[in-house]
N, C-alpha and C positions, 0 to 999 in steps of 0.2 A: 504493500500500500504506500502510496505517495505521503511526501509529509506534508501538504498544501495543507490548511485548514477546513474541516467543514462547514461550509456557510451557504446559507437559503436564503431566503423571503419568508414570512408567513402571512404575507400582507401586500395589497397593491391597492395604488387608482386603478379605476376596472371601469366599463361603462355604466356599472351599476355604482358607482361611485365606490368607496373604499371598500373592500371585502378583504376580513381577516378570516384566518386560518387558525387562532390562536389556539383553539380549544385542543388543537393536536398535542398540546402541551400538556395539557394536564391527564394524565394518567395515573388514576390511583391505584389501579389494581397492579402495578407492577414500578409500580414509581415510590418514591419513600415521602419524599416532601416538594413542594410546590411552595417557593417563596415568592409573593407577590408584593410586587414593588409601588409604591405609592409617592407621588410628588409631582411638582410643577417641573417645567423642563428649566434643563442646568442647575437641576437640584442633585447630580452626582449620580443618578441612576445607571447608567450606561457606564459608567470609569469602575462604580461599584462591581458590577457586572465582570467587568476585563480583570479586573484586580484579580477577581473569587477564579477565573476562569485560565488565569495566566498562573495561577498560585497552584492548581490542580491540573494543571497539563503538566507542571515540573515534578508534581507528584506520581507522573503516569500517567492521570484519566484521559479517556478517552471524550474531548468534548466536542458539541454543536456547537456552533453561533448562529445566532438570527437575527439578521441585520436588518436596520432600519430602511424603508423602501424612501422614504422619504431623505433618510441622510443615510449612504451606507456605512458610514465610517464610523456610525454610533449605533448599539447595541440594544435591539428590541429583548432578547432573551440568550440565555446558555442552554444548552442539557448537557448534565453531567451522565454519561449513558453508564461510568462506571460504579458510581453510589448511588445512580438512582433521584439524583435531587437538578430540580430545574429552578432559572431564576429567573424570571418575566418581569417587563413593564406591566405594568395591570391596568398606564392610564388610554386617556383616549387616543387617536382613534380604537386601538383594543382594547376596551377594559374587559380587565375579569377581576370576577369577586370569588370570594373561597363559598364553594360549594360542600367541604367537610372542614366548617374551619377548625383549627386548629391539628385535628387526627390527622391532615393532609396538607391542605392550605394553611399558609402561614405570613401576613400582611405587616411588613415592612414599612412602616410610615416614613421617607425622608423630611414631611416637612415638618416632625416634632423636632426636626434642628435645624430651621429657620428662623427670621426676625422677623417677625408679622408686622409689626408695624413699617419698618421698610416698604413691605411691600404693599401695605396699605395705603403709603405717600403715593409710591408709582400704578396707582389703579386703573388711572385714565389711561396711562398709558398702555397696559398692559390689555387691558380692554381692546386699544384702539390697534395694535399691532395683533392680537388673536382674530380680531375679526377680518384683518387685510390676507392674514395665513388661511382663514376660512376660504377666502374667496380668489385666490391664487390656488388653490387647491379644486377648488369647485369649477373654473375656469380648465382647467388642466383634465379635468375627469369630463367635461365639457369635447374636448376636442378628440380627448378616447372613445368617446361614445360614437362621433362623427367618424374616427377611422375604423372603428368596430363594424359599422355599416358597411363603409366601402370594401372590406379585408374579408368578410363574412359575403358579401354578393361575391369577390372573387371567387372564393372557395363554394360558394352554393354554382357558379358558370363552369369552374373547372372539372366536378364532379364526374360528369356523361364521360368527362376524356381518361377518367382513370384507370391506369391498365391493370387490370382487377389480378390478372393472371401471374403478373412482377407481384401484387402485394401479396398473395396466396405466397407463393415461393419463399420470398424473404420469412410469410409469417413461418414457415414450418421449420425453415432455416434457423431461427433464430429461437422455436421454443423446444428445439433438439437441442440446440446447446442448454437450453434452462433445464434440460431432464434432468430428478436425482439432484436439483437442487434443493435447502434446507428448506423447511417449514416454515413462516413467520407472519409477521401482521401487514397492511397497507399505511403507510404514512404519508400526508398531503403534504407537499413543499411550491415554493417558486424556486425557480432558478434563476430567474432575468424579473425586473419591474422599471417603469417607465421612472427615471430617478432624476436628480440633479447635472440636469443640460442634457443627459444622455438613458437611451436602454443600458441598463446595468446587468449584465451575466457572467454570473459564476463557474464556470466553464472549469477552472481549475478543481470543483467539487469533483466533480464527475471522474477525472482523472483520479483522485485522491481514492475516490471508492471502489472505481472499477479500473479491471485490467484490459479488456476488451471495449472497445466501444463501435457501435453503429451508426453511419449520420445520414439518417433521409434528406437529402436536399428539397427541399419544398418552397418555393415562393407562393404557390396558389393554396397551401391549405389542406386541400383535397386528399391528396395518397397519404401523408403522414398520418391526418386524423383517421382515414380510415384503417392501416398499421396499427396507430400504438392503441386505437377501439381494441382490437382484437386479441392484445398482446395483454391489454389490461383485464382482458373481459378471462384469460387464460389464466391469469395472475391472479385472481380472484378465483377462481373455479378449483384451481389448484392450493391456494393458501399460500402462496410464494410470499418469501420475503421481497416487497416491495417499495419505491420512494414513488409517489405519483407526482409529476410536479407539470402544471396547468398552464399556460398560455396567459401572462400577467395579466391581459386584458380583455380574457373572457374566461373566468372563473365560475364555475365548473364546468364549462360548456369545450374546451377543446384543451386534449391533454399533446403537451409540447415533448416532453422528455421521460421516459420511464427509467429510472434504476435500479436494476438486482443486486443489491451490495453483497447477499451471501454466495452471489454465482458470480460476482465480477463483473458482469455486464451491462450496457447501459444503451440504449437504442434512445437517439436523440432526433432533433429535426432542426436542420440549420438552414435558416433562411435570411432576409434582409436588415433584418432588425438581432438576429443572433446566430452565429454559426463558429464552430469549433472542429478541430483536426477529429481522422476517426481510422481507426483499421481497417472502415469497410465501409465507402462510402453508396448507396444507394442512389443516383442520378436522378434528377427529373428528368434526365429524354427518357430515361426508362421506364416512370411512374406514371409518364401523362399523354397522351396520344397528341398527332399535332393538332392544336387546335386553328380553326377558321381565322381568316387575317382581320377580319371585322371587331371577331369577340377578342382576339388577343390584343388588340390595339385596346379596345373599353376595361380590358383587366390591365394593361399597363396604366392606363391614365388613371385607373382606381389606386394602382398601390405608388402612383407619384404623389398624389394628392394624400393619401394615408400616413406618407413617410414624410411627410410636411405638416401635416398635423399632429403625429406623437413630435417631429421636431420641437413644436408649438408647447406640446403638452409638457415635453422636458424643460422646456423656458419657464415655462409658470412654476414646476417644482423647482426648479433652482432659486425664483424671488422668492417661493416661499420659506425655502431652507436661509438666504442674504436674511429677512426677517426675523424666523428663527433664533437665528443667531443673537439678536438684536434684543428679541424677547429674555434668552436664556440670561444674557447680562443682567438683567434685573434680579433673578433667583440669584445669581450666582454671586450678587452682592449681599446678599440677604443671610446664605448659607454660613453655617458653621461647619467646615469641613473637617477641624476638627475633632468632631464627635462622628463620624464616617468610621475613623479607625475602630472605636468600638463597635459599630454593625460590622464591620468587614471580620473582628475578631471573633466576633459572635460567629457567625457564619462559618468559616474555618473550622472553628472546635465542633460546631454540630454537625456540617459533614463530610470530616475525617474520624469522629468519633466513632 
């Protein structure tokens, strides 16, 4: 196994505006604790986070990161997959509340070491810059929605051209090699979300977990989703150890990249907005019959105008991360960082205990 980190999504702008994933998190039947993190941003959440997770990789563990779709360089959650203990944002856009508190869930408050009255001086402000985040966000999920359309008619025109015959082939190709793989659960991930100026993809995960990889070339949609249907629909039937990881901007409705991390293997689809090296690449002249010079010319003009409006949509997440930033100085003046060292100490002792 590679020693890249392992790093997801659990969260995008979607055309359905923000859709989390978080809930993958919380596992009680096989998970020990769930600590959920409470506070305003640049209340230390995210550093807390890297501390616990940089302090337990020197230990061995084996951990996730889940990064922020919005900023990726800051930290929506960890899994510790080798004690069993995860550590989450809990605030908005994902909150979560403890569903077995304290037996399981365990709520972290940062801002019982805050200066409230600080931050009751900069109210207005704080107001007045969350509500401009609101709507740089809302703008942004705005223009997803318009390329979801155009991206979603491609792949509904490319359909009739798909050479059903190639995806047959590949599927049986490829769930011969899954035979006499381990037993395990399905897990939901992103790989890519529409981020700061740019589509952001983790490309190095994929390498980290598996040894083999497959990459559907797809611009139109079409032959991939109907592959990795089949492949999931297998993977399920079977009980395979699986990662499902979705298409950031149409959740659940088209799945982008499958992982078998107990078989090595990872059947992916790289196309204009994401594509990475593979041992076996799958072509689209192979997956798409030619299509008509009419309808091919109306699916090009679709995915020009698509790929200038997620461009669009990455502009708005990046003012609203310049903002962000702008807000968090406010907490961050507010914070007593050092009272952190005792949660972070706290933390440690419970699980290395």
């Amino acid at each position: 196994m590679s020693e890249n980190k392992i790093k997801f999504f659990l969260g995008s702008n979607t055309r359905r505006g923000f859709i989390p994933l978080f809930d993958e998190i919380r596992r009680p039947a096989d998970g020990r604790r769930l600590y959920l993190l409470k506070g305003g941003p640049g209340s230390g959440k995210s550093t807390l986070m890297r501390r616990v997770a940089k302090a337990l990789e020197n230990e061995g563990h084996s951990i996730e990161y889940i990064q922020c779709a919005s900023d990726p360089h800051s930290l929506d959650a960890v899994l510790d997959h080798t004690s069993g203990i995860s550590l989450a944002d809990g605030t908005a856009p994902h909150i979560l509340d403890p569903e077995y508190p304290g037996a399981y869930d365990v709520i972290i408050n940062m801002g019982d070491i805050w200066n409230q009255d600080m931050l009751i001086e900069s109210r207005e402000d704080i107001i007045r810059l969350s509500s401009i985040i609101g709507k740089c966000h809302s703008m942004a999920a705005a223009c997803i929605t318009s390329a979801y359309a155009l991206l979603n008619n491609r792949m509904e025109l490319a359909e009739p051209y798909v050479h059903k015959e190639v995806i047959k082939e590949a599927y049986y190709r490829i769930i011969h090699e899954l035979e006499g793989s381990p037993d395990g659960i399905e897990k939901k991930r992103l790989l890519s979300a529409v981020s700061v100026g740019k589509v952001e993809f983790f490309h190095d995960t994929i390498y980290a977990l598996c040894s083999r990889v497959y990459s559907v070339r797809d611009d139109y949609g079409a032959a991939s989703a109907m592959l990795l249907d089949m492949l999931h629909d297998y993977a399920l039937l079977k009980g395979l150890d699986v990662i499902t990881c979705y298409c950031s901007i149409r959740i659940p409705d088209k799945i982008d990249h499958l992982i078998f991390p107990s078989a090595g293997l990872a059947v992916t689809t790289s196309n204009t907005f994401h594509s990475c090296p593979a041992d076996e690449l799958i072509p689209e002249t192979e997956l798409i019959h030619p299509i008509e010079y009419n309808i091919a010319s109306r699916l090009q003009s679709h995915l020009s105008m698509a790929e200038k409006l997620i461009d669009t949509a990455c502009s708005h997440v990046a003012a609203a991360k310049a903002l962000h930033d702008d807000l968090e100085a406010y907490y961050v003046r507010a914070m007593n960082f050092s009272l952190v060292d005792r949660i972070y100490d706290r933390l440690m002792q419970e699980i290395l205990a």
